[in-house]
Biopython code that builds the backbone (N, CA, C, O; Angstrom):
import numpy as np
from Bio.PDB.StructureBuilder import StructureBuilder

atoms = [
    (1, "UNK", "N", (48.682, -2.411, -46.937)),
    (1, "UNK", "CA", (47.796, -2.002, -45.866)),
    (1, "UNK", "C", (46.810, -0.962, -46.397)),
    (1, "UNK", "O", (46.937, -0.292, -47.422)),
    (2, "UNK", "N", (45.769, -0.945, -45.488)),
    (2, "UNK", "CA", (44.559, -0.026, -46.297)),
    (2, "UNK", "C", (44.720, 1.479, -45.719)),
    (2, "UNK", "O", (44.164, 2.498, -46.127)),
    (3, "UNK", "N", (45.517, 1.348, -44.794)),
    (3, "UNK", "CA", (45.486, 3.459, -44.557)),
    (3, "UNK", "C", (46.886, 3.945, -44.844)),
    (3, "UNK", "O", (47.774, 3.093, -44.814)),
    (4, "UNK", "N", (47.161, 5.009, -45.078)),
    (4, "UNK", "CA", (47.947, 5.904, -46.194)),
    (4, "UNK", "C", (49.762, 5.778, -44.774)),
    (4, "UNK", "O", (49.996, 5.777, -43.565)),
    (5, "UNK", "N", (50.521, 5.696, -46.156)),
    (5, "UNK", "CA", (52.080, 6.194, -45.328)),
    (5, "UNK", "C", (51.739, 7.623, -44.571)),
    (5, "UNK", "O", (51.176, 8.618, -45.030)),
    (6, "UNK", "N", (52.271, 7.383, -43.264)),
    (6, "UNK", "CA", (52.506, 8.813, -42.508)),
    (6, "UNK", "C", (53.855, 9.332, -42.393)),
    (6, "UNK", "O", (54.929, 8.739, -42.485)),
    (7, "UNK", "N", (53.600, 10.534, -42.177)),
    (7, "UNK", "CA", (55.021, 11.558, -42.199)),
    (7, "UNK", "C", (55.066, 12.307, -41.038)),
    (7, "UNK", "O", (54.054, 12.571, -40.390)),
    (8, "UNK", "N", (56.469, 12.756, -40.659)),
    (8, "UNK", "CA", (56.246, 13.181, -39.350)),
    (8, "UNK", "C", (56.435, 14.759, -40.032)),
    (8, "UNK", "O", (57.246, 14.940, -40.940)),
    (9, "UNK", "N", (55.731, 15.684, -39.574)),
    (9, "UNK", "CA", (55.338, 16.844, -40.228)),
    (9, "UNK", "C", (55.492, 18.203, -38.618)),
    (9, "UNK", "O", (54.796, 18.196, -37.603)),
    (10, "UNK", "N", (56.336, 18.930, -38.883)),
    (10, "UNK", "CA", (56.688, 20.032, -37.754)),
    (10, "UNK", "C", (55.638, 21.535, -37.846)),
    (10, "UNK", "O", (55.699, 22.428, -38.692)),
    (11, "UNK", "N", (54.858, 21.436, -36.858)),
    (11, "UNK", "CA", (54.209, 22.918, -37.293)),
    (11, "UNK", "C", (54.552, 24.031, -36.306)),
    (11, "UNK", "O", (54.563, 24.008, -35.075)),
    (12, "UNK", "N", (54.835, 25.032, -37.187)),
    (12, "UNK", "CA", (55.259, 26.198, -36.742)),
    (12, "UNK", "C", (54.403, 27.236, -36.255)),
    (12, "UNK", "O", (54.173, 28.168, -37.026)),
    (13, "UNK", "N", (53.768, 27.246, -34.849)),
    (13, "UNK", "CA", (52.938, 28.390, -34.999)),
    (13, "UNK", "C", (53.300, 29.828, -34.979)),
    (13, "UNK", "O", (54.453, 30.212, -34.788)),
    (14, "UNK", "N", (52.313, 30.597, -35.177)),
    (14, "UNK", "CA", (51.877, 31.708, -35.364)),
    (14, "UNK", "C", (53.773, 32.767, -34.631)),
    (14, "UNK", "O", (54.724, 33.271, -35.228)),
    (15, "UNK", "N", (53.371, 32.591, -32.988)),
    (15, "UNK", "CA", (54.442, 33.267, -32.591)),
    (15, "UNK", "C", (55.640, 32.138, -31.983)),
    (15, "UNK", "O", (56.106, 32.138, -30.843)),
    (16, "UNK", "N", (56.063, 30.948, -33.395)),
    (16, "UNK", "CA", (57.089, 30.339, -33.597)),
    (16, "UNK", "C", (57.219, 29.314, -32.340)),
    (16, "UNK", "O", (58.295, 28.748, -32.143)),
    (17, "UNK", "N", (56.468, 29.163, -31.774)),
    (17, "UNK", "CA", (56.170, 27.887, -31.130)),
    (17, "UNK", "C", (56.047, 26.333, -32.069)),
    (17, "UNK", "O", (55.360, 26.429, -33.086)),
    (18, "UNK", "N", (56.546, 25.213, -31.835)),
    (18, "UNK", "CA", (56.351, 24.598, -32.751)),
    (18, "UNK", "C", (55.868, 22.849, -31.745)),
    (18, "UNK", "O", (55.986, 22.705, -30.528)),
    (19, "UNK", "N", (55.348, 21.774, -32.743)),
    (19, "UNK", "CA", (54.914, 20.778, -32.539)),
    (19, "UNK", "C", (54.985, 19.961, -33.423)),
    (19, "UNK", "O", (54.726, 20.543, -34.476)),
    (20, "UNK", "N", (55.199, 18.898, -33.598)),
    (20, "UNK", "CA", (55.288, 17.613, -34.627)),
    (20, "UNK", "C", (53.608, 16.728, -34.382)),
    (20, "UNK", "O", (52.748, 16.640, -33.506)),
    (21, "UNK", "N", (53.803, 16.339, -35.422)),
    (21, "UNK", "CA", (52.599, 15.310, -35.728)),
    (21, "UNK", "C", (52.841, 14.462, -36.817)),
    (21, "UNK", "O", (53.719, 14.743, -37.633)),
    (22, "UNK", "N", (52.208, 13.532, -36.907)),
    (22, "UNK", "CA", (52.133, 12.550, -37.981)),
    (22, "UNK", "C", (51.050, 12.580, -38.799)),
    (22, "UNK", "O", (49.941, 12.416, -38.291)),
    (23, "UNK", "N", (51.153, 12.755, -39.941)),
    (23, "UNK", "CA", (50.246, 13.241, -41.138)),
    (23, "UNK", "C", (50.590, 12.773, -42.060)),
    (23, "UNK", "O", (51.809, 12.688, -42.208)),
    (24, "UNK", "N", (49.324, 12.026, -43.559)),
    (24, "UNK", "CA", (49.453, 11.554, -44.538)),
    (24, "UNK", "C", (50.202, 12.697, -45.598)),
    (24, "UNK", "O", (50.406, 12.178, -46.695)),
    (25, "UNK", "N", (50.488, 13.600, -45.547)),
    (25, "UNK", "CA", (50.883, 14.789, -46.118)),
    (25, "UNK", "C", (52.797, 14.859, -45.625)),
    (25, "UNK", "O", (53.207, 15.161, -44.505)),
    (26, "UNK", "N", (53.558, 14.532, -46.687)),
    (26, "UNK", "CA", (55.007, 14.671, -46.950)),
    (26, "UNK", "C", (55.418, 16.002, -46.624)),
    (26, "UNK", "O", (56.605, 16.211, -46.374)),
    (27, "UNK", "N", (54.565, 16.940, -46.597)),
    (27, "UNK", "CA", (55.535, 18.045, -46.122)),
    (27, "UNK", "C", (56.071, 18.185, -44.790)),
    (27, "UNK", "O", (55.413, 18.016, -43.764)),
    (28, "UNK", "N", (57.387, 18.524, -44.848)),
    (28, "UNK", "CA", (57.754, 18.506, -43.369)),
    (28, "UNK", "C", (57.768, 19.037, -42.667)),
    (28, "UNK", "O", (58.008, 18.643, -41.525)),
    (29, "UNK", "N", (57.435, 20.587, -43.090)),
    (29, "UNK", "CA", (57.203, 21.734, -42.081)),
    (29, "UNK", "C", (55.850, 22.587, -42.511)),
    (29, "UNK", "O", (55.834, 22.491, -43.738)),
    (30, "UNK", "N", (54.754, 23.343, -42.117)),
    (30, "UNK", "CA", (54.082, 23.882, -42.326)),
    (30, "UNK", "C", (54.077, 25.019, -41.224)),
    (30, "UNK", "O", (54.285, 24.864, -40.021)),
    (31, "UNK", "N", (53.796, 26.194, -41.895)),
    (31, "UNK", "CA", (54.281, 27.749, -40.755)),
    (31, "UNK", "C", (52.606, 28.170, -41.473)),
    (31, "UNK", "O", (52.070, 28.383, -42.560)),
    (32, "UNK", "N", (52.230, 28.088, -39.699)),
    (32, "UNK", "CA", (50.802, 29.204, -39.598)),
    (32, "UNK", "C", (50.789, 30.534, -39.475)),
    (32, "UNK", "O", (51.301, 31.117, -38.520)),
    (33, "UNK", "N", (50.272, 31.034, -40.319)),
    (33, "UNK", "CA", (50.039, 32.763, -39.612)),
    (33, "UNK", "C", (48.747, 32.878, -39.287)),
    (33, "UNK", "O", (48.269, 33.908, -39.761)),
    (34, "UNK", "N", (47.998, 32.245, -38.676)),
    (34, "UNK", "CA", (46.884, 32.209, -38.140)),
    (34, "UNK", "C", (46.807, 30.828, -37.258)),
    (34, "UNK", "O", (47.149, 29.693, -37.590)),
    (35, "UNK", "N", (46.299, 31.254, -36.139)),
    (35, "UNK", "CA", (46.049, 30.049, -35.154)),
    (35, "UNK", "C", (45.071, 30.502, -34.098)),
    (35, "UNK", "O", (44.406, 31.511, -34.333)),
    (36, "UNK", "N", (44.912, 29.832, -32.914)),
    (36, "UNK", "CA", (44.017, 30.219, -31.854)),
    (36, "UNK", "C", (44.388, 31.585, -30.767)),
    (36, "UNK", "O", (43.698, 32.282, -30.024)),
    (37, "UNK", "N", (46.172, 31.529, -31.194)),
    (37, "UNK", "CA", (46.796, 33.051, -30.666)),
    (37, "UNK", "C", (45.996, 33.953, -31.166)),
    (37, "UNK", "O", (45.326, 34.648, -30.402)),
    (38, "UNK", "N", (45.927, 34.096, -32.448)),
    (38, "UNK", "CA", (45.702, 35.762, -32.611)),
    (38, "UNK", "C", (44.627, 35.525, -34.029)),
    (38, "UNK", "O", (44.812, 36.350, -34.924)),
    (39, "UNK", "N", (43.651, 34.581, -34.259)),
    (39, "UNK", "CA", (42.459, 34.585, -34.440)),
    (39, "UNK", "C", (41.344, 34.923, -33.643)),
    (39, "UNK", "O", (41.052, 34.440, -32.549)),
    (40, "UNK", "N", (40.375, 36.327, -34.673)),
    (40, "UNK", "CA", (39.493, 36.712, -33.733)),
    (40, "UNK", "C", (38.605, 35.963, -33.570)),
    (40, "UNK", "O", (37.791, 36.326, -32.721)),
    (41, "UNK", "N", (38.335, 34.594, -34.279)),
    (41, "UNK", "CA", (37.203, 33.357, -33.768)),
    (41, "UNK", "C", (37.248, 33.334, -32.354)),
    (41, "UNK", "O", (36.248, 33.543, -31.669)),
    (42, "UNK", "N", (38.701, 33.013, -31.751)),
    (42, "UNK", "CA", (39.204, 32.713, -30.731)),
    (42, "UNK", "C", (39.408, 34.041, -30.034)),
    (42, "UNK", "O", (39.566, 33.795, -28.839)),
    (43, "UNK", "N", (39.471, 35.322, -30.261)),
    (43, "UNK", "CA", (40.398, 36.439, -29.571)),
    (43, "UNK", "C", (38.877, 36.986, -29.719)),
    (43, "UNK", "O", (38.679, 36.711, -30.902)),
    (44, "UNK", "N", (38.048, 37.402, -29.398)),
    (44, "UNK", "CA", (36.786, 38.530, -29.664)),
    (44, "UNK", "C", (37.754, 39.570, -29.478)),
    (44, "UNK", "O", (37.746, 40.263, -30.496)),
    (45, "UNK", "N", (38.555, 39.980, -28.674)),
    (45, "UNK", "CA", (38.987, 41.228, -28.548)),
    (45, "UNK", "C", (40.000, 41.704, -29.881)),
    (45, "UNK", "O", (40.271, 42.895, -30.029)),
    (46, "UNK", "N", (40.337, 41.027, -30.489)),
    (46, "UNK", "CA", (41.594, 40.905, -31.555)),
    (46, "UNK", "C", (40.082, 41.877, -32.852)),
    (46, "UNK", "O", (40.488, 42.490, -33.840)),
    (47, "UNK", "N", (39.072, 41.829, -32.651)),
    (47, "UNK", "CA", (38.283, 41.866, -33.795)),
    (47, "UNK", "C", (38.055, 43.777, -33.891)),
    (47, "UNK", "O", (37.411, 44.045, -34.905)),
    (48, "UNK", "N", (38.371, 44.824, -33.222)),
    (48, "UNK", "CA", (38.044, 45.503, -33.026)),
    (48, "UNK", "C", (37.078, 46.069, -33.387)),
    (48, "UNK", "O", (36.062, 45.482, -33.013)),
    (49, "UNK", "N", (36.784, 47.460, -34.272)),
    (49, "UNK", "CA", (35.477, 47.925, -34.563)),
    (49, "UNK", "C", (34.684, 47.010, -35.430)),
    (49, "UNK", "O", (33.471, 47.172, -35.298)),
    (50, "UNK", "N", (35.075, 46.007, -36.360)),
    (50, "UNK", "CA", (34.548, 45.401, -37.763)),
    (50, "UNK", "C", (33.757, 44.688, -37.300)),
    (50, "UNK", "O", (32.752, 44.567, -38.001)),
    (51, "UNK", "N", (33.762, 44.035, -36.218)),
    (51, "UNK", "CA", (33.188, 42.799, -35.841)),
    (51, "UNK", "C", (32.882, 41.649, -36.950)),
    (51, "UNK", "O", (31.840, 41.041, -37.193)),
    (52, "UNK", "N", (34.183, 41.577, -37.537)),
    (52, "UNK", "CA", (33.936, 40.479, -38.430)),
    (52, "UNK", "C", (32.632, 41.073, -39.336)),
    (52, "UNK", "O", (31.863, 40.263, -39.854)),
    (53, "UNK", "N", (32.526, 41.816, -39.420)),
    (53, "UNK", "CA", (31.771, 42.653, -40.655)),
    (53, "UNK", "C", (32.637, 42.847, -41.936)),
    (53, "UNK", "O", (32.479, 43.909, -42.538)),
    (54, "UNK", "N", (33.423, 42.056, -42.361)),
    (54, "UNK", "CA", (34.191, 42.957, -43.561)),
    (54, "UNK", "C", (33.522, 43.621, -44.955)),
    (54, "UNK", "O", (33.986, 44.542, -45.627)),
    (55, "UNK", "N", (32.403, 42.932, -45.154)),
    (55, "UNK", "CA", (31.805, 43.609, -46.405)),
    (55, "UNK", "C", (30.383, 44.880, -45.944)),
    (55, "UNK", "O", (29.693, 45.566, -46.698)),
    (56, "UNK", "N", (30.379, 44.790, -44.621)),
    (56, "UNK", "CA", (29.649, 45.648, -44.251)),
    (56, "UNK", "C", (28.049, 45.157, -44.224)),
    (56, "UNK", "O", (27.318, 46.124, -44.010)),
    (57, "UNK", "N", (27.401, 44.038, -44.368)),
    (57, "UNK", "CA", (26.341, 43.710, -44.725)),
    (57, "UNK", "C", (25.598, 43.698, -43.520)),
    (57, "UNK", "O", (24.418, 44.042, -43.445)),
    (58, "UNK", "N", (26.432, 43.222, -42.394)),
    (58, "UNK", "CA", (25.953, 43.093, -41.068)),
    (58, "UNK", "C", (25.858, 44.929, -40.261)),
    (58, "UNK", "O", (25.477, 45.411, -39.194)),
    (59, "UNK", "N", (26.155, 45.172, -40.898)),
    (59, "UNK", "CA", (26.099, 46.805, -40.217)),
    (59, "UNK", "C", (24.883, 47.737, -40.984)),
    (59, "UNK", "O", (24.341, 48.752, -40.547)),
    (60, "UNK", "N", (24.659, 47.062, -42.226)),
    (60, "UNK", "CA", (23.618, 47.630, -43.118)),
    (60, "UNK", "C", (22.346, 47.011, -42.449)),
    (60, "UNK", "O", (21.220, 47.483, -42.601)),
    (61, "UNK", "N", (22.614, 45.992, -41.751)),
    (61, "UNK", "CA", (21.065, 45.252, -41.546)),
    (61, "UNK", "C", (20.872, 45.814, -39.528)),
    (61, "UNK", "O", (19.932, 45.848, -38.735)),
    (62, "UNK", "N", (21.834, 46.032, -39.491)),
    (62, "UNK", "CA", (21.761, 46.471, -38.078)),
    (62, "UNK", "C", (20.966, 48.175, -38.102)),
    (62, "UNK", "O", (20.217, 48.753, -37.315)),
    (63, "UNK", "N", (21.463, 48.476, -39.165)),
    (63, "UNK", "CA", (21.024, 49.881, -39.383)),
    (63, "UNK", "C", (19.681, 49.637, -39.870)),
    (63, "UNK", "O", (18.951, 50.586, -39.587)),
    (64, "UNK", "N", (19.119, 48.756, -40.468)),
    (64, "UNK", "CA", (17.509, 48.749, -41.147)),
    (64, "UNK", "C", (16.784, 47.990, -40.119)),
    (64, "UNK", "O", (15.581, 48.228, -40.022)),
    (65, "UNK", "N", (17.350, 47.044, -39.267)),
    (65, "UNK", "CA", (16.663, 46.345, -38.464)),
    (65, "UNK", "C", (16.819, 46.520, -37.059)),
    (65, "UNK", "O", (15.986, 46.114, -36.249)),
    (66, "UNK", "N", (17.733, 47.040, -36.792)),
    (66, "UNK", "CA", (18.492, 47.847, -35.191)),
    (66, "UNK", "C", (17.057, 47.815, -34.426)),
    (66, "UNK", "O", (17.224, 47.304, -33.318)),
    (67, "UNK", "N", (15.949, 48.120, -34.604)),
    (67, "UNK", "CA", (14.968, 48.436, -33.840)),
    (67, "UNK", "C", (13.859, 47.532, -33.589)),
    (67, "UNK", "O", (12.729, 47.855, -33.223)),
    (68, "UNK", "N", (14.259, 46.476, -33.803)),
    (68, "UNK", "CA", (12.856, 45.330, -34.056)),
    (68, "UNK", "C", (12.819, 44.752, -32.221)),
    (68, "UNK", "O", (11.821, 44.526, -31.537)),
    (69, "UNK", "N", (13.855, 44.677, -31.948)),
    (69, "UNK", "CA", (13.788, 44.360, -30.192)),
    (69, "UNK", "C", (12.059, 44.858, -29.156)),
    (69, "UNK", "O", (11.984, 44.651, -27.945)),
]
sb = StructureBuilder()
sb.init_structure("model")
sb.init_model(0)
sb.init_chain("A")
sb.init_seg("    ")
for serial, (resi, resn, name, xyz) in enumerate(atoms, 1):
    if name == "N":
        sb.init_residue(resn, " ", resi, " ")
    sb.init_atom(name, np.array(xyz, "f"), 0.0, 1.0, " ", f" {name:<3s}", serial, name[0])
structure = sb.get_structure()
């Protein structure tokens, strides 16, 4: 057949909630520490002061450009 053996594969989320799926991938368990719980993609509030700024570039340009409004 032309599409791949599937596996039934258990995922573990974040705060140990879990779900099965079927996936070309043999592993049988996969454990997230990141998911839609407590990712700030998903959480804006989870992001506190950084705002997803980690290298600071966005705070440097806010500071040179802050005033163009």
């Amino acid at each position: 057949s032309s599409f791949p053996e599937r596996f039934d594969q258990t995922v573990v989320l974040s705060n140990g909630a879990t779900f099965t799926l079927r996936t070309p991938s043999p592993r049988p368990q996969i454990r997230l520490t990141r998911d839609t719980r407590n990712h700030p993609l998903w959480n804006p509030e989870l992001r506190g002061s950084s705002s997803g700024d980690d290298s600071g570039q966005l705070s440097r340009f806010s500071k040179k450009f802050g005033d163009l409004e």
